[in-house]
N, C-alpha and C positions, 0 to 999 in steps of 0.2 A: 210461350209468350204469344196472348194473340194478337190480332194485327189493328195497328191505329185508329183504319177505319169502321174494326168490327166493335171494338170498344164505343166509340165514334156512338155507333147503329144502336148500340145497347144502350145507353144512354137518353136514347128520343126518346120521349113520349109514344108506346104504339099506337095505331088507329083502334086494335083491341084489345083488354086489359089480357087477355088467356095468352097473348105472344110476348109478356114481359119476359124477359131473359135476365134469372141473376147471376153474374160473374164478379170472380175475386177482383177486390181493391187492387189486389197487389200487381197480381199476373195477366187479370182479363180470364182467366179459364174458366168456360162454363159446367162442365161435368164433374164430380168430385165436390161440389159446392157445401157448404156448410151454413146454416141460415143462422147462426148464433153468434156467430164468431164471423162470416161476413169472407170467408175464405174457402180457397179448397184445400183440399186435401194434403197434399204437396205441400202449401204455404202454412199451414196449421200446424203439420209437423215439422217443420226446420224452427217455425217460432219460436211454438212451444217446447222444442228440443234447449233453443236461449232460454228461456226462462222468461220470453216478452208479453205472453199472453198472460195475465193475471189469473187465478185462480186455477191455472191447468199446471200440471205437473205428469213426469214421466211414470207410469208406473213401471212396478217390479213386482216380482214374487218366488 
């Protein structure tokens, strides 16, 4: 979980577009990021593990 203010920071407006930082909805995590779905890694699979993500399901084989 990141911290209030680093969410906070991510959110501004930067002074240049190349330091935009995208972080998950959920968690704030920058790394693991996923730009479809708006999440990382971590929060993509517990969701999708529910069945909350629409169209994703678990595979098997």
């Amino acid at each position: 979980m990141a911290k209030k203010s680093v969410q906070a920071r991510a959110e501004k407006k930067p002074k240049y577009s190349t330091r935009v930082v995208n972080r998950c909805w959920r968690c704030g995590r920058k790394h693991g990021y996923m730009r479809r779905f708006g999440l990382c890694r971590i929060c993509f699979r517990e969701l999708a593990s529910q069945g909350e993500i629409p169209g994703v399901k678990k595979s098997s084989w």
